[in-house]
N, C-alpha and C positions, 0 to 999 in steps of 0.2 A: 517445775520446768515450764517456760513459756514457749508456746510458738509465734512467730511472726506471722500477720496478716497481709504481707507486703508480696507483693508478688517477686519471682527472682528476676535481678539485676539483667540483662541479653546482653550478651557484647554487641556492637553497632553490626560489624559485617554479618552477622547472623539474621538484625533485623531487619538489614537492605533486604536480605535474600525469602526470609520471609515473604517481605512486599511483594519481593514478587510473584509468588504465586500464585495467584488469584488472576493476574492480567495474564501469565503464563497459560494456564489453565483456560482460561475462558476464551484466549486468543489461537490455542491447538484448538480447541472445543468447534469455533471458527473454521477454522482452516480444515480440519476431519468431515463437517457438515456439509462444508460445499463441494469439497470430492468425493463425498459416498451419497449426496445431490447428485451430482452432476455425473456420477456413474452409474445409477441405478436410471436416474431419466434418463427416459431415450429420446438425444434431442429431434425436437422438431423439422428443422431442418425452415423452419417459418424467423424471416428475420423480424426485429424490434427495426421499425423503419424512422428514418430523421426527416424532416423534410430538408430540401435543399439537396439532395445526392440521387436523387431518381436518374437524372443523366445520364449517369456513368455506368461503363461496362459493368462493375462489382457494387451498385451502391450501397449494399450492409457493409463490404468491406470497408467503403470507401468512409463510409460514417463511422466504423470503430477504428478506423486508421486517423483521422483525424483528432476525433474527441481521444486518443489512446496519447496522439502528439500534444494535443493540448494538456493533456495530464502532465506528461514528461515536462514541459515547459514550464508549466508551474510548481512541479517539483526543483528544476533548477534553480529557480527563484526560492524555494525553501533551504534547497542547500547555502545558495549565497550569498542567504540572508545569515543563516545558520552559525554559517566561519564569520562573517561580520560581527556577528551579536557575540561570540565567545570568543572574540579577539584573535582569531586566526589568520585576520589577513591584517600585514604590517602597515602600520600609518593611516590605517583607514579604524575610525572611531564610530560605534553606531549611531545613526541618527532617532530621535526618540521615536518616533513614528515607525521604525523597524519593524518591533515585535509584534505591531498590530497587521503589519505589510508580510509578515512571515507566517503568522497564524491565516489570513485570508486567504494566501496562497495556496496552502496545505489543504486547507477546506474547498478551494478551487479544482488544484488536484483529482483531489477525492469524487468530488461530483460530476468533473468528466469522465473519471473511473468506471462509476457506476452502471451509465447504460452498457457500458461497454461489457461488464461484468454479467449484467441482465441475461443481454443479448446469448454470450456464449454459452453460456447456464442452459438456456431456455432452449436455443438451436442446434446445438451443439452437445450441451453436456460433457464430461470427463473423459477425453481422447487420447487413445493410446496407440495406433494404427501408424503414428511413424514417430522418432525420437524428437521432433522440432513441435510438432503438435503436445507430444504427450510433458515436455518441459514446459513447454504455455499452459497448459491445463495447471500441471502443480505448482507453475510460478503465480496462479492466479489465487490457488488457494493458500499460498504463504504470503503473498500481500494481501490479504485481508486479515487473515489472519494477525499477519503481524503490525498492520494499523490497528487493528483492536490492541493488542498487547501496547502499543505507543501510546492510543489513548486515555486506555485506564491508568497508565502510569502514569502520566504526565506529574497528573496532580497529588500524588504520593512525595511526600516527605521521607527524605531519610535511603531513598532509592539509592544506589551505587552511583559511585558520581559517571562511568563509564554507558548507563543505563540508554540516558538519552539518542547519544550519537551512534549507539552501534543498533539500537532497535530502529531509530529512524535511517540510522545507513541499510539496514537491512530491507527495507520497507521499500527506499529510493533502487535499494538494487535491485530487486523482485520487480518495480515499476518501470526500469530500462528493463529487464529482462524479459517482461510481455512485449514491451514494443519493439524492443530487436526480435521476437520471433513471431512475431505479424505485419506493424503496421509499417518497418522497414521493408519484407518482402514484399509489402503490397506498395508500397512507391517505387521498388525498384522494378516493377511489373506492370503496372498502372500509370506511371506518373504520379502529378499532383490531380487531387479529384477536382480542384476547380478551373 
């Protein structure tokens, strides 16, 4: 009697799901670090200062309201490049230069994310003291979280074809869902800071 050296055959939906684990994992992994960070430090209360915002009544506010709006903006531009590039919007065909204009975007996104991320980490910490706070804190730790899970994935083969658009919708809704529970309140409070 012989045995086979071959490994066994996976059905495909078992392999997608596979895939994902690792970006799953490592993206909760993400997301658990920065709120049990951000609850254990006791924030500061000391802002991450930008230059250009010293002026204004709030200027930490006024700087993560901004760089929070510039994020959103450039996630826009991720989304409608996104329906462009997968043929979701009628009559309109992408242009080659898209995908490069799609990826910048995202990476734009991201890096006015960041101070902003810093900043509330650092000042702040993991807020639970009234329900509008305590949702900005966990939406900030599922959009990280869940850009890591989009980027590990990205370049995975074999992922669920459904993979892409609901971890990146998820990511873009976590990213309006910071800035409707700060940088909206703080324009409709403030104005604009310049």
């Amino acid at each position: 009697m012989t045995t086979s050296t071959h490994p066994p055959v996976v059905p495909p939906e078992r392999r997608g799901w596979q895939l994902l684990l690792v970006p799953v994992l490592v993206g909760s992994l993400v997301a658990l670090t920065l709120g049990i960070y951000g609850g254990l430090h006791e924030g500061t209360g000391i802002a991450v200062n930008i230059a250009g915002f010293t002026d204004h009544e709030a200027p930490t506010s006024a700087a993560k309201a901004t760089l929070a709006t510039a994020a959103v903006l450039f996630a826009l531009l991720q989304v409608a490049s996104a329906l462009v590039m997968y043929g979701r919007v009628p009559g309109l065909a992408a242009p080659s230069w898209l995908g490069g204009a799609h990826r910048w975007s995202g990476r734009a996104a991201f890096l006015f994310a960041v101070p902003v991320a810093v900043h509330c980490l650092y000042a702040a910490g993991f807020q639970t003291f009234d329900t509008r706070v305590f949702l900005h804190s966990l939406l900030g730790c599922l959009f990280f979280g869940a850009f890591v899970v989009k980027m590990l994935g990205l370049r995975r083969d074999g992922l669920p074809h459904w993979f892409l658009p609901v971890v990146g919708g998820g990511v873009f809704t976590a990213l309006i869902g910071l800035w409707w529970t700060t940088a909206l309140r703080f324009f409709s409070s403030y104005g604009s800071p310049f």
